[in-house]
C-alpha positions as CSV (number, residue, x, y, z in Angstrom):
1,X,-37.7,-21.0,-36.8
2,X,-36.9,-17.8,-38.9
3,X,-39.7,-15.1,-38.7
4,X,-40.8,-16.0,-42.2
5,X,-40.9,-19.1,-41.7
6,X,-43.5,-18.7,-38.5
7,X,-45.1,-16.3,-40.4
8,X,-45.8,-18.6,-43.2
9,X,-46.7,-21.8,-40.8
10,X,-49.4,-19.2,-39.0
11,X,-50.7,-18.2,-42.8
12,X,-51.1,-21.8,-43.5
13,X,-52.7,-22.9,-40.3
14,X,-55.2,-20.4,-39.9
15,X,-56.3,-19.9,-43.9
16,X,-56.7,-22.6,-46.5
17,X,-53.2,-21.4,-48.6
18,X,-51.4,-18.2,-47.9
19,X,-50.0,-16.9,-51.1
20,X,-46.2,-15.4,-51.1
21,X,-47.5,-11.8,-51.2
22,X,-49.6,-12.6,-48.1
23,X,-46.5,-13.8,-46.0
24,X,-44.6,-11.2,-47.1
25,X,-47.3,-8.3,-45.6
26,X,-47.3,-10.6,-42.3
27,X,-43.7,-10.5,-42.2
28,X,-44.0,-6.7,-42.4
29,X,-46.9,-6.8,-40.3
30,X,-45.3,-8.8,-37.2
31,X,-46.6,-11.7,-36.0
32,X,-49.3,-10.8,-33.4
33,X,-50.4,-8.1,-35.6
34,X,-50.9,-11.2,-38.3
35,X,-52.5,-13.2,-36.0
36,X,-55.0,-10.2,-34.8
37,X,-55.8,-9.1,-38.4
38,X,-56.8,-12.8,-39.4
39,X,-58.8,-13.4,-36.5
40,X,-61.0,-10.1,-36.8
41,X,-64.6,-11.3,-37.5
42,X,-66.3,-10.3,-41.2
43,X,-69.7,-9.6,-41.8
44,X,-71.6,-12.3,-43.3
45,X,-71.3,-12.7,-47.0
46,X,-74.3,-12.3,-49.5
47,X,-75.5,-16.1,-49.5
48,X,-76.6,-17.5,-53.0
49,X,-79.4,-17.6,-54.6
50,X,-81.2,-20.9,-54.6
51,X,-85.1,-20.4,-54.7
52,X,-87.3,-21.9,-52.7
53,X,-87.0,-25.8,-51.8
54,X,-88.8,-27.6,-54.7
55,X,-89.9,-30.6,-52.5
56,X,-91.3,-28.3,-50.0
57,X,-93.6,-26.8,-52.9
58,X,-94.8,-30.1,-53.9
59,X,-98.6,-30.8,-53.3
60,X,-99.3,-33.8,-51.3
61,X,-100.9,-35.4,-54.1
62,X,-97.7,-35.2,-56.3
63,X,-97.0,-37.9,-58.3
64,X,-93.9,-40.1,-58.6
65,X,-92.3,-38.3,-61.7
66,X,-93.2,-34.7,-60.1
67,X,-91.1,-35.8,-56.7
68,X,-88.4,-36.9,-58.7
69,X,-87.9,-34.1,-60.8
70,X,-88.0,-32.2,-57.2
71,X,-85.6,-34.0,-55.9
72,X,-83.0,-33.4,-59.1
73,X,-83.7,-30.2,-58.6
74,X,-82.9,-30.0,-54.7
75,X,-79.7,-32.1,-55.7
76,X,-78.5,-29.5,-58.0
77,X,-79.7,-26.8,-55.4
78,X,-76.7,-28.0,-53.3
79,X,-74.5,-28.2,-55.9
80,X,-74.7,-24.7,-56.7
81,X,-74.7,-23.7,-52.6
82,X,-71.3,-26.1,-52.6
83,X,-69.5,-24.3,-56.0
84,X,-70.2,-20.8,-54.2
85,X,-69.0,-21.5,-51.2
86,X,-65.6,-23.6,-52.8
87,X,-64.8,-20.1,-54.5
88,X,-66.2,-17.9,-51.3
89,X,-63.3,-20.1,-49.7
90,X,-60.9,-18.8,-52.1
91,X,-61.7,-15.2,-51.0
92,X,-62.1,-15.1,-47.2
93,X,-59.3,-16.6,-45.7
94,X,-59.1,-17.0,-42.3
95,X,-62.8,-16.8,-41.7
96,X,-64.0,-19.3,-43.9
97,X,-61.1,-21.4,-42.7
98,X,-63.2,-21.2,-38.9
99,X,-66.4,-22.1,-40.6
100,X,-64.9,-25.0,-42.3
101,X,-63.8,-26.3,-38.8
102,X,-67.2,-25.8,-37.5
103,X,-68.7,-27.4,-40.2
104,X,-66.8,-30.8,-40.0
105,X,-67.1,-30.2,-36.3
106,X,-70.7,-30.1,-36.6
107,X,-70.7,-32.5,-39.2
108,X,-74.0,-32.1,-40.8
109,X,-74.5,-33.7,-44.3
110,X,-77.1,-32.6,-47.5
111,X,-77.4,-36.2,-47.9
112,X,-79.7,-36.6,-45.7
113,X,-81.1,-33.0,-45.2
114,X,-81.9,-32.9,-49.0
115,X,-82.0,-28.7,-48.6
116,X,-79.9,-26.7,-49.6
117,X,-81.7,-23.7,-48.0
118,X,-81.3,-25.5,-44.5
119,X,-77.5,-25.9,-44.9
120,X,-76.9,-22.4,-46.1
121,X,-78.8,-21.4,-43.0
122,X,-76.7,-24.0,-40.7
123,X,-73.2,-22.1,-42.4
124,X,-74.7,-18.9,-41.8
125,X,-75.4,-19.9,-38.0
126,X,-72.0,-20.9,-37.9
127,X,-70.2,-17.5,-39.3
128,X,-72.7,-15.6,-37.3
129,X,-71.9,-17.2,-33.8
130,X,-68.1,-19.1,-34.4
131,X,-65.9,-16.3,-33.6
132,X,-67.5,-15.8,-30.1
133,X,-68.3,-17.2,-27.1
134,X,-69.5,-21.0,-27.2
135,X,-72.7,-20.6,-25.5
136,X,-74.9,-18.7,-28.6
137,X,-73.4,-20.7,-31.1
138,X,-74.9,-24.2,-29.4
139,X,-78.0,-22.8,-28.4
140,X,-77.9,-21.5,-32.3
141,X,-77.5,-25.1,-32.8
142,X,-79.7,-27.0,-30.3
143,X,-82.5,-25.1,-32.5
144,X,-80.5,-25.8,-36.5
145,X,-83.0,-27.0,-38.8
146,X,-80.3,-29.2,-40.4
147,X,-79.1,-30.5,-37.3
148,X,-82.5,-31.3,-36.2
149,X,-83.0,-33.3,-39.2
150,X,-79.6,-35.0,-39.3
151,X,-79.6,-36.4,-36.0
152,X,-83.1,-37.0,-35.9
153,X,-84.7,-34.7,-33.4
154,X,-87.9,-35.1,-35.2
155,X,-88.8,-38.4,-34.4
156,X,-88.2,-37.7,-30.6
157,X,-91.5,-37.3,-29.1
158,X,-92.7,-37.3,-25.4
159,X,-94.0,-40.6,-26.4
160,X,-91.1,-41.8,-28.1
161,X,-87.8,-40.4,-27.0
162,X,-85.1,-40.5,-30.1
163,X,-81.5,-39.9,-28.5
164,X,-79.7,-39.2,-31.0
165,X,-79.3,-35.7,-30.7
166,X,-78.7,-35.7,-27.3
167,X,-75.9,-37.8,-27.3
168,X,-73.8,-36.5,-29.9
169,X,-74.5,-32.8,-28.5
170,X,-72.5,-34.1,-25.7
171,X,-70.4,-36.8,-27.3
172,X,-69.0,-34.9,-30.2
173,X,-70.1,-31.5,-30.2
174,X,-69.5,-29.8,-26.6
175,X,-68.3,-32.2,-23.4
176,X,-66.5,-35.4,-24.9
177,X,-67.1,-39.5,-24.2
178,X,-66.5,-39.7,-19.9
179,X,-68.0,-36.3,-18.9
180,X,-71.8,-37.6,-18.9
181,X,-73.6,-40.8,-18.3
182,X,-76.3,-42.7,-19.7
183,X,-78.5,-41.2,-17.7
184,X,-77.4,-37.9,-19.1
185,X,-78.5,-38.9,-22.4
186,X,-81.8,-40.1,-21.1
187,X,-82.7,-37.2,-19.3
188,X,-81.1,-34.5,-22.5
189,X,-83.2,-36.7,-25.1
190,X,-86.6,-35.7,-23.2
191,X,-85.2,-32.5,-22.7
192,X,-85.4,-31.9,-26.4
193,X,-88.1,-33.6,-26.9
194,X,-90.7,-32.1,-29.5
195,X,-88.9,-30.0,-31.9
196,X,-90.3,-30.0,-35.6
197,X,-88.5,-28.4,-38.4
198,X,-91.2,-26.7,-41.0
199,X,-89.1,-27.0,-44.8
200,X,-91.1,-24.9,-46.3
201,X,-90.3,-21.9,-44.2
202,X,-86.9,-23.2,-42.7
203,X,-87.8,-22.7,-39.2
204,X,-87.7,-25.1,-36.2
205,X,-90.6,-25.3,-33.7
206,X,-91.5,-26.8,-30.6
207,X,-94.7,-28.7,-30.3
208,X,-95.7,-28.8,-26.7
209,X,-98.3,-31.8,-27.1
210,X,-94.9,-33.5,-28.4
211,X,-92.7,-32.2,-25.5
212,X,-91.6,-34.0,-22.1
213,X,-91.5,-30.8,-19.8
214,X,-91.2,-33.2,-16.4
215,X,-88.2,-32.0,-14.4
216,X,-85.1,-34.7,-14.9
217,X,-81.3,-34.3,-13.3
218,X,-79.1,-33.7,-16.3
219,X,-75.2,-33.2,-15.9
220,X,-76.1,-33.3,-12.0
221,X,-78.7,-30.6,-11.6
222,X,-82.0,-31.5,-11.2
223,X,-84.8,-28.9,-12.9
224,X,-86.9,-28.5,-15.6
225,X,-84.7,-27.3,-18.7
226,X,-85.9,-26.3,-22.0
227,X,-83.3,-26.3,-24.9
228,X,-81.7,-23.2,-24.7
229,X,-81.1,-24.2,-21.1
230,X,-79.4,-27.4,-21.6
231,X,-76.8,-25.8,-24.0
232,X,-75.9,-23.5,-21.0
233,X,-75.4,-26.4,-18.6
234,X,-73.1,-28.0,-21.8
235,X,-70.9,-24.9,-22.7
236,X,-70.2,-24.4,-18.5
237,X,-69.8,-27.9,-17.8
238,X,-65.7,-28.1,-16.8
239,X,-65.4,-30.7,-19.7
240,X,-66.6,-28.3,-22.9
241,X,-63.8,-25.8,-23.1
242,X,-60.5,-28.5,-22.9
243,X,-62.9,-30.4,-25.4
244,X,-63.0,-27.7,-27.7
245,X,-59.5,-26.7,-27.5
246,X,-58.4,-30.3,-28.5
247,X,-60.5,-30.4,-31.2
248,X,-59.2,-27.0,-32.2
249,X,-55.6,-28.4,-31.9
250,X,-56.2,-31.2,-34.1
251,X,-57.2,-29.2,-36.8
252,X,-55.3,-26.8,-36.5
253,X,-51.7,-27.7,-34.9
254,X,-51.1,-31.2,-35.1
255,X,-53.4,-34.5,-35.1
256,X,-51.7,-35.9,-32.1
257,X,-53.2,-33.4,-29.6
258,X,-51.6,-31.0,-27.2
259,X,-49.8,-31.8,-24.5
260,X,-51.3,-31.2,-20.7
261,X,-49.1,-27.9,-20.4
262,X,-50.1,-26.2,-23.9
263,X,-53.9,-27.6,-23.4
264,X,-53.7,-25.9,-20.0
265,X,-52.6,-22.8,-21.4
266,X,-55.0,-22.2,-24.4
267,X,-58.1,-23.1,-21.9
268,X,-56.6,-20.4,-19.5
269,X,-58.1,-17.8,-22.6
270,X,-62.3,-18.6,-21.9
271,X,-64.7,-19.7,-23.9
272,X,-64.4,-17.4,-26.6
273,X,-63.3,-19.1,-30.2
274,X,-61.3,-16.0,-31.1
275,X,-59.4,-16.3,-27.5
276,X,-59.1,-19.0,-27.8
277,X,-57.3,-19.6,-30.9
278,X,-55.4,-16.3,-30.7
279,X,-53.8,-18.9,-27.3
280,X,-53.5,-21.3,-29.4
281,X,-51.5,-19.9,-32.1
282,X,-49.4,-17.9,-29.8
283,X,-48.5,-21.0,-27.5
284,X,-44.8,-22.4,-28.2
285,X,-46.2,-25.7,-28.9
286,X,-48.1,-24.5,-32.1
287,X,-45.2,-22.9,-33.7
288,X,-42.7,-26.7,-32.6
289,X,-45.8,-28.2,-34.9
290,X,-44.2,-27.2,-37.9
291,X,-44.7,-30.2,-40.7
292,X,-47.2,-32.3,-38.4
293,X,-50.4,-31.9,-40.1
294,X,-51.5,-33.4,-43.0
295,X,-53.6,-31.4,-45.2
296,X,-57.6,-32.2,-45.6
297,X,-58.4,-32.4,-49.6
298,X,-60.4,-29.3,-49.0
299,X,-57.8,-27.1,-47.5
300,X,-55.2,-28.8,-50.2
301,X,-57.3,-28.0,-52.8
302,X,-58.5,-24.3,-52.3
303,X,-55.0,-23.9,-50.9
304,X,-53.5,-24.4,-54.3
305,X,-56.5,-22.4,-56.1
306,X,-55.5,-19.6,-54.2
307,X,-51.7,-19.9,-54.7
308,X,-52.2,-20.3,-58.4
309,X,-54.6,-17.6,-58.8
310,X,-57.3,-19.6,-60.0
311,X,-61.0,-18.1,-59.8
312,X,-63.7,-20.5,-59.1
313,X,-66.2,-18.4,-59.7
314,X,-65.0,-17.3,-63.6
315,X,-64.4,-21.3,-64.4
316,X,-66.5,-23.1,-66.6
317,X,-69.5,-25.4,-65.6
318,X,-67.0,-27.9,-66.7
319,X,-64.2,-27.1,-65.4
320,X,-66.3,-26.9,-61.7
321,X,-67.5,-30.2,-62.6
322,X,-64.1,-31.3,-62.5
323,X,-63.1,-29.9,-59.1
324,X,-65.6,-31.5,-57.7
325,X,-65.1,-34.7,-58.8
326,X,-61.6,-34.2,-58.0
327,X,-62.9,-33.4,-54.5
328,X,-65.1,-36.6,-54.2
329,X,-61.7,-38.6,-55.4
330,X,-60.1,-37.5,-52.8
331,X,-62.7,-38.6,-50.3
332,X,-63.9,-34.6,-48.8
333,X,-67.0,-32.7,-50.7
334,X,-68.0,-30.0,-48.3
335,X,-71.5,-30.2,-47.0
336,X,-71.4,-34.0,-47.1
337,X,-69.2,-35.3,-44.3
338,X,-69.1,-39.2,-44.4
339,X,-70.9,-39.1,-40.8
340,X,-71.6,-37.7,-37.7
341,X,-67.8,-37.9,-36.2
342,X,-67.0,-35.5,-39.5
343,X,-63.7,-36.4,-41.2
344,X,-60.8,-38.3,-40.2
345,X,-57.4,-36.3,-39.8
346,X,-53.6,-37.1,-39.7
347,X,-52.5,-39.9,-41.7
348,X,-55.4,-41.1,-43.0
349,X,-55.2,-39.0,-45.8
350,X,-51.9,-40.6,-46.9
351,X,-52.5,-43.9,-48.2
352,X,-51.6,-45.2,-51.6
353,X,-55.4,-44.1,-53.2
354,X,-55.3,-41.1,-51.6
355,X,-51.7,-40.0,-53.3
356,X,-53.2,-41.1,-56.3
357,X,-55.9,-38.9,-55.8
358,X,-53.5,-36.1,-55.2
359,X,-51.9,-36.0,-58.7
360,X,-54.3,-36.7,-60.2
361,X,-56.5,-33.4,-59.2
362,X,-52.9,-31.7,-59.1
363,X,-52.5,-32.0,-63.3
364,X,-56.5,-30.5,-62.7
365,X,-54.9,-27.8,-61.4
366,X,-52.0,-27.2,-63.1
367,X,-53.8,-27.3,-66.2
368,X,-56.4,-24.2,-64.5
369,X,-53.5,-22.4,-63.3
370,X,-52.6,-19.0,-65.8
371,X,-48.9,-18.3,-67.1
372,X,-47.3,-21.2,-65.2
373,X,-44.5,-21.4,-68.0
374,X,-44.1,-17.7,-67.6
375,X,-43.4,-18.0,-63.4
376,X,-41.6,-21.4,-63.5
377,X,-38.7,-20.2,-66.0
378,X,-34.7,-20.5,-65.5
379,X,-32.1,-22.0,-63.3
380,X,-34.1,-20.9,-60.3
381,X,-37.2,-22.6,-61.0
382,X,-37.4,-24.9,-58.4
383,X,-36.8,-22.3,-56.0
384,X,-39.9,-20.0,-57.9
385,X,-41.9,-23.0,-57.0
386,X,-41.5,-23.3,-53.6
387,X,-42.4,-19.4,-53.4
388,X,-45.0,-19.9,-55.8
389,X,-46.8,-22.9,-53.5
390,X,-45.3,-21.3,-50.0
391,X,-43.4,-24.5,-48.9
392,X,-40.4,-23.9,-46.7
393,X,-37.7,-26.5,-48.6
394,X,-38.2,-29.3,-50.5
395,X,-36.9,-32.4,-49.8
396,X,-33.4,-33.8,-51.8
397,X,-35.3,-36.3,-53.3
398,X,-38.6,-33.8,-54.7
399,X,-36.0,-31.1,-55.2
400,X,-34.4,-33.7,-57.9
401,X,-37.4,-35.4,-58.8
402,X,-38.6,-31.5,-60.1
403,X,-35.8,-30.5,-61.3
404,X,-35.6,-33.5,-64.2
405,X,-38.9,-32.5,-65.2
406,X,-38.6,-29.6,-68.2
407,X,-42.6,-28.7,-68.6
408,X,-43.3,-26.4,-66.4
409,X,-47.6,-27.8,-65.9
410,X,-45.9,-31.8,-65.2
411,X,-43.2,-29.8,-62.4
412,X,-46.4,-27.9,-61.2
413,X,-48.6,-31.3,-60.6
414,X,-45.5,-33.3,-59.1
415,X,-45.3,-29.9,-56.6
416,X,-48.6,-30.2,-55.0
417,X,-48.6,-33.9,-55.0
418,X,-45.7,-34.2,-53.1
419,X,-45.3,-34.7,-49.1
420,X,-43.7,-31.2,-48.9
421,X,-47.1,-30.0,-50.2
422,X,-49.6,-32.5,-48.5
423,X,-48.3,-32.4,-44.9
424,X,-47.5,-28.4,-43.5
């Protein structure tokens, strides 16, 4: 693989679309130097506006047509907290890219938080503690008001232990199915036992008349553990940080997973995300994954936002509309992932509905995307495309498929529908 084209696979892995300019500064940049820049934490961004949570400002003697109105109101709350952070993904590139991966990771949905001041604060948590070591970010998130309320730690009491939370904690979020037991759940579930999330401020509490404080064994150490000590016993359990680092591969490498060798090498780097990622994008095995990673409809979309120079944030209520909808077409609206396990990867994105999906928000796009007849001119033009959209070659068949098409919006569309586009 040419230095470009490394260059270029590393740009697309680790943002949501590099543009040509931005491979062409790695190239000059060298590829550790690349991989070091993107990698370098931000400082948070200025969240949104929103106002307070309507519902949470309701009296308790609020009728029918008053909670209604709230809840339209909290609905298009988090439509304005998903808009800014579609066009926030547009800007911060690698960064964002992390959060995103912590979010579906995470997997916590609006549709059943109904706040968008909870899931601003649950992104927040995650660009504050994601680039770091694992063991502030899930005590961050053994306390998350969203989470909380998503996995329903409210409703596990001392008299009434709910485990939801504890299970996936361990299940999806830090260990992985064969590294606990039933009884592991058991005892986490009273562990956490207690916690109450106040909407109206946005803070999570524990109630001790509500909270099991007995000593259990959890994760084969018997004690009495409060919250912020369980996610300890999770993040150095031997199990959490080859879980991570497959989950990291899938997302960003190759759905398949990585083979014992690579896996062994990336966990060699610690329990920092940064390390851990810098491993993983300097192992051989990332750079062999070339063309073995399908695209989610997020990363497709503000991929091709970014490469046409579209910005979200000067489009019409309309025209935002229409990205979302595109969005829900294609089956991915952030802040709503379908369930706890997040969203699927690999090849369920290509089915039939799902290409069908593709061109269709592709002509959305082509149609938002300025002077395309002026950058997709002469002989060449195929060529200008591939630059344009940062694809390596196209295939003989796309390469004559666009080449019989003359407007330049139809050629655009057919580009990021196609499997050259979709699969990186």
């Amino acid at each position: 693989m040419t230095d470009r084209r490394a260059l270029s696979h590393l740009l697309r892995r680790l943002t949501f679309g590099p543009t040509s300019a931005e491979v062409d500064a790695a190239v000059r940049a060298g590829y550790g130097t690349t991989v070091s820049e993107l990698l370098r934490p931000g400082p948070l961004p200025s969240p949104p506006e929103l106002g307070a949570d309507p519902v949470a400002q309701l009296d308790p003697g609020a009728g029918r047509e008053q909670r209604q109105q709230a809840r339209a109101e909290q609905n298009k709350q988090v439509t304005v907290l998903t808009r800014w952070w579609l066009a926030r993904m547009t800007d911060a590139g690698a960064a964002e890219k992390l959060t995103f991966f912590w979010h579906g990771h995470w997997a916590t949905s609006a549709r059943k938080v109904r706040s968008a001041q909870l899931m601003l604060a649950q992104l927040q948590t995650l660009r504050r503690y994601g680039t770091g070591d694992t063991g502030p970010l899930v005590r961050a998130m053994v306390h998350d008001p969203a989470l909380i309320i998503w996995l329903d730690g409210q409703r596990n009491t001392r008299r009434a232990p709910n485990e939801n939370l504890a299970r996936e904690l361990m299940e999806l979020f830090t260990l992985g199915i064969g590294a606990y037991t039933e009884d592991d759940v058991k005892a986490g579930a009273r562990v956490l036992t207690g916690w109450q999330v106040d909407r109206a401020t946005g803070v999570a509490t524990l109630v001790p008349k509500r909270h099991d404080d007995r000593p259990v064994t959890l994760l084969g150490r018997t004690g009495t553990w409060d919250a912020d000590s369980y996610a300890d016993l999770l993040v150095r359990h031997e199990a959490h940080v080859p879980f991570l680092v497959r989950r990291l591969w899938v997302r960003y490498a190759a759905a398949s997973g990585p083979s014992q060798a690579a896996a062994a090498r990336i966990v060699a780097a610690g329990r920092n995300t940064t390390a851990l990622l810098t491993a993983l994008c300097q192992d051989p095995e990332f750079t062999a994954a070339s063309g073995h990673l399908v695209k989610q409809p997020v990363e497709w979309l503000v991929g091709a936002l970014r490469q046409l120079g579209v910005n979200v944030a000067e489009l019409t209520q309309q025209q935002q509309q229409r990205l979302q909808s595109d969005l829900r077409g294609l089956g991915q609206v952030p802040l709503r992932p379908p369930s706890v396990d997040g969203w699927p990867a690999g090849g369920s994105w290509l089915t039939t509905a799902s290409t069908q999906a593709r061109l269709s928000a592709a002509q959305t796009l082509a149609k938002l995307a300025p002077a395309v007849a002026d950058r997709l001119t002469g002989a060449d033009r195929v060529e200008a495309l591939a630059d344009l959209l940062v694809v390596d070659a196209w295939s003989g068949g796309t390469r004559e498929a666009l080449r019989s098409v003359r407007d330049p919006r139809r050629m655009l569309a057919l580009a990021l529908a196609s499997p050259e586009y979709a699969v990186h």
